[in-house]
C-alpha positions in Angstrom: -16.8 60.4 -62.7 -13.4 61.0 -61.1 -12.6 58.7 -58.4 -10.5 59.7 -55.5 -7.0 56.8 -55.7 -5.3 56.0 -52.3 -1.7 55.4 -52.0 0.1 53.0 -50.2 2.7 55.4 -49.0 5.1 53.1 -47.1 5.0 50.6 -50.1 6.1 53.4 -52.6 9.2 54.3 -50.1 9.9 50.5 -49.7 13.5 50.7 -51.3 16.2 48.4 -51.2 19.7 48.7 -52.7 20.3 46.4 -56.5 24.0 46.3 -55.0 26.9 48.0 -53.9 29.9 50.2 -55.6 33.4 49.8 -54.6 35.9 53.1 -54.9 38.6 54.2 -54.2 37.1 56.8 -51.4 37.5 55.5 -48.3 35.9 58.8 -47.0 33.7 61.5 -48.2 36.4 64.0 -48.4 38.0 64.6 -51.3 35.5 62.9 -53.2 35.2 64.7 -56.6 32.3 67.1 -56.1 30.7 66.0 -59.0 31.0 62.8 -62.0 33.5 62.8 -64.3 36.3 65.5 -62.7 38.4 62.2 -61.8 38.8 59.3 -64.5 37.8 57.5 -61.1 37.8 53.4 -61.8 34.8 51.6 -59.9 32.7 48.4 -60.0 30.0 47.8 -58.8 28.6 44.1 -57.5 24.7 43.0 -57.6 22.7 41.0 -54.6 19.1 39.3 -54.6 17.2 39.1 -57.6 19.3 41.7 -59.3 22.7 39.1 -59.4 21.5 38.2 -62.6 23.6 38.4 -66.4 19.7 38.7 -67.8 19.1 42.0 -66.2 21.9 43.9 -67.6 21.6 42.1 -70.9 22.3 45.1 -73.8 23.6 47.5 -71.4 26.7 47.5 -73.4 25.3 49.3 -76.2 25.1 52.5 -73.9 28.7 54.8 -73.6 27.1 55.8 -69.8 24.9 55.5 -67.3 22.8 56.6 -64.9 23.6 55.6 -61.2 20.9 56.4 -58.8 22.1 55.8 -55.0 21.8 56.5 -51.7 23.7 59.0 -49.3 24.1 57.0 -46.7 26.9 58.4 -44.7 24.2 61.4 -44.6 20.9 59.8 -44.1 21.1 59.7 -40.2 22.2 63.3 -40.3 19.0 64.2 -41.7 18.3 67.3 -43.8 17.1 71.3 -43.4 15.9 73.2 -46.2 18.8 75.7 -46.5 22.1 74.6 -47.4 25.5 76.2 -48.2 26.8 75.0 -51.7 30.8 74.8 -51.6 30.5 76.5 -55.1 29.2 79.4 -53.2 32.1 79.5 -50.7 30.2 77.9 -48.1 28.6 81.1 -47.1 25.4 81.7 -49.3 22.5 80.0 -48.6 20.4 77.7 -51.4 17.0 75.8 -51.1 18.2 72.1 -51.1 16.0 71.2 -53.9 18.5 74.3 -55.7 21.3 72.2 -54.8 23.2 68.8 -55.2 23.7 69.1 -51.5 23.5 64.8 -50.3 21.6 65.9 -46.9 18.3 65.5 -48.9 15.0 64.8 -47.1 15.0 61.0 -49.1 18.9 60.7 -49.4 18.8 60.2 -52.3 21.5 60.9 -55.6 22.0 60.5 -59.3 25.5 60.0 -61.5 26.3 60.0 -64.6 29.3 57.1 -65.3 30.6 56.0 -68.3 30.3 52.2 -68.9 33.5 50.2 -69.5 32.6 46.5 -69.9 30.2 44.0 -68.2 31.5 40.9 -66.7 30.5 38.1 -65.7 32.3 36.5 -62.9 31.5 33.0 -61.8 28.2 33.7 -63.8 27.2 36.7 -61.9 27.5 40.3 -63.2 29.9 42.9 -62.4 29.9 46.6 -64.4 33.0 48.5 -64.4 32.6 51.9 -64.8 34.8 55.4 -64.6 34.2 58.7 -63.3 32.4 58.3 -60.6 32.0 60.3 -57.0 30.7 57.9 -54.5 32.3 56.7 -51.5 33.4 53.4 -51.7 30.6 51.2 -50.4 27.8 53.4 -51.5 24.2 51.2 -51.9 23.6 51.5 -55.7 19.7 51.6 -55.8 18.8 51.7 -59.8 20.5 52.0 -63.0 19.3 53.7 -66.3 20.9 54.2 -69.5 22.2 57.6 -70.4 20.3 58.6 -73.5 22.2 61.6 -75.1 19.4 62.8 -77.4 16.7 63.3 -74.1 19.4 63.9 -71.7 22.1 66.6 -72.9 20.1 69.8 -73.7 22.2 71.6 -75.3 20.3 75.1 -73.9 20.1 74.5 -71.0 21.3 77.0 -67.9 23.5 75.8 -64.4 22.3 78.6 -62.1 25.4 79.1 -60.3 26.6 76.5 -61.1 26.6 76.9 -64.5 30.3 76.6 -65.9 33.0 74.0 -65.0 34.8 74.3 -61.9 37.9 76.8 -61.4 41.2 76.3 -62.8 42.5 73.1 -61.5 45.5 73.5 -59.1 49.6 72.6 -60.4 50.2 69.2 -58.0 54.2 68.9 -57.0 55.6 66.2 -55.0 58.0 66.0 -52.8 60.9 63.0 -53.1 60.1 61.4 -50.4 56.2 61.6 -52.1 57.9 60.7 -55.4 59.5 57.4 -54.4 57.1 56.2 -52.9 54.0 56.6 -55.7 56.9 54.9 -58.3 55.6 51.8 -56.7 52.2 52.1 -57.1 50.5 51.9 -60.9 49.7 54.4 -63.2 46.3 54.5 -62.5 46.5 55.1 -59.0 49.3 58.2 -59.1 46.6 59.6 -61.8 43.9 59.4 -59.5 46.1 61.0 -56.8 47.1 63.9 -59.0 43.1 64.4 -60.7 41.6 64.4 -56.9 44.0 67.2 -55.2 44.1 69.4 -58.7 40.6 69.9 -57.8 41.3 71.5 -54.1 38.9 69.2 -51.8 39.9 71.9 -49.2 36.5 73.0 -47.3 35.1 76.2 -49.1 36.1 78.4 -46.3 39.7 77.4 -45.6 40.7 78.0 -49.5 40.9 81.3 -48.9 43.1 81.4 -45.8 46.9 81.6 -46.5 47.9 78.7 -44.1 50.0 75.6 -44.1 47.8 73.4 -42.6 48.8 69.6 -43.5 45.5 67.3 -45.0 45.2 63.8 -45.5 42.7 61.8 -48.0 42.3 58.2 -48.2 42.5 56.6 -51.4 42.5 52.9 -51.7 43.6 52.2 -48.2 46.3 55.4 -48.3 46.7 58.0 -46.4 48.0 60.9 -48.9 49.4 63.7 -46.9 49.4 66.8 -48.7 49.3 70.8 -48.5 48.8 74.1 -50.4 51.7 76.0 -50.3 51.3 79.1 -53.0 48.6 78.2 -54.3 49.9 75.0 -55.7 49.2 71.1 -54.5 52.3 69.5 -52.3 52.4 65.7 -51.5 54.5 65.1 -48.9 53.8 61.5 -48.2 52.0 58.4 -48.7 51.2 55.6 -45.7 49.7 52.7 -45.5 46.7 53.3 -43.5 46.3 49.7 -42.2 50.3 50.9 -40.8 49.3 53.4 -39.2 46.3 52.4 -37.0 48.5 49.1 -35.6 
C-alpha cells in the first residue's frame, strides 16, 4: 500500500552558501557570458563547517569542476517567465527555463571551472580555479566534480545557442592605454584583452554605429574603452579607488 510522504518544504530550501569566490568582476558587466571565454583567475574561500582540508580531500584528481552558486545581485529583482537572451539580440523572447538567463525563480547557477591547485592556508582550504564568470563576491553554494564521461555528450544539441559565440573582436590600444597596462602583469592585460574581444556591449547597442565611450571594472580599474569600426579601443585605465576621492 502506497503511502502518501509529506515534505518539509522550507527545510529543503534551507540553503546557505559553503563560501565565497573572489574575481576580478567588480560588476556584472562585462562578465564573460559564459565559463571558460576568459582564462579568468579566481579563488574561492570556505566558512562554517565547510573550512575544512577533509572536505576537499581528492578533489585534485578532477581537471574541473562544477560550481553551483547563487545570483545574488539578481535575487531581489525577482524573475518572469519570458526573457530576452543577448544571444538572441535582446529582442526574442525565451521561457527562462530555455535560457541561462540569472533572474531565475530560485537564483540559482551552475559553472564549469577548471581546477588549478588546492591550498591550504593557515590549515584552511583555498581552490584556485580559472575560467570562471561570476562577479567577484558571488556565494558559492556546492561544488561537484566534472565527470567527462557523464557530462560531455558528445550529441548533444544547443538550441540557439548551439555554436560558440561570434568572431571575437581585434582589441587596439591607444598610448596613453599602452603605458599604462606595461605596469600591470601579464595576467591582467590578458584578461583585459579576452573580456572586451568578446563585445560585453548590451545586445541592442552592437548594432548601432556610435562612439559611445564604456567602462568595465576589473580588479579595482576602471578600463575605458570604445568600438570604433568594429574593432576594440582602450583609451585608458584609472584607478577606481582615484576616481571616487
Amino acid at each position: 500500500m502506497l503511502q502518501k510522504m509529506t515534505t518539509n518544504t522550507d527545510a529543503i530550501m534551507q540553503i546557505e552558501p559553503i563560501g565565497t569566490i573572489q574575481t576580478p568582476y567588480d560588476e556584472k558587466f562585462a562578465v564573460p557570458r559564459q565559463p571558460g571565454l576568459a582564462d579568468t583567475p579566481a579563488t574561492i574561500r570556505f566558512s562554517g563547517d565547510y573550512n575544512q582540508m577533509d572536505c576537499f580531500r581528492g578533489i585534485e584528481q578532477f581537471s574541473h569542476l562544477w560550481l553551483i552558486f547563487q545570483f545574488h545581485q539578481a535575487v531581489e529583482r525577482g524573475w518572469k517567465p519570458l526573457v530576452r537572451p543577448p544571444r538572441l539580440g535582446g529582442n526574442d523572447k525565451l521561457g527562462v527555463f530555455a535560457t541561462r538567463s540569472s533572474h531565475r525563480p530560485n537564483g540559482l547557477g551552475m559553472s564549469v571551472v577548471a581546477l588549478q591547485a588546492l591550498e591550504s592556508v593557515d590549515g584552511k582550504p583555498m581552490l584556485k580555479v580559472c575560467g570562471t564568470d561570476l562577479v567577484n563576491g558571488t556565494p558559492i553554494i556546492d561544488i561537484k566534480p566534472y565527470i567527462p564521461y557523464a557530462d560531455a555528450i558528445d550529441n548533444a544539441h544547443g538550441g540557439f545557442a548551439h555554436t560558440p559565440p561570434a568572431t571575437e573582436l581585434a582589441v587596439n590600444y591607444t598610448p596613453e592605454a599602452q603605458q599604462q597596462l606595461s605596469q600591470h602583469s601579464e595576467e591582467f592585460r590578458r584578461l583585459v584583452h579576452q573580456v572586451l574581444a568578446q563585445d560585453p556591449r548590451p545586445a541592442y547597442q552592437k548594432q548601432a554605429s556610435s562612439a559611445r565611450i564604456y567602462g568595465v571594472s576589473l580588479q579595482g580599474m576602471n578600463v575605458r574603452w570604445q568600438v570604433v569600426d568594429g574593432q576594440v579601443l582602450v583609451l585608458d585605465l584609472n584607478d577606481r579607488r582615484e576616481i571616487s576621492s
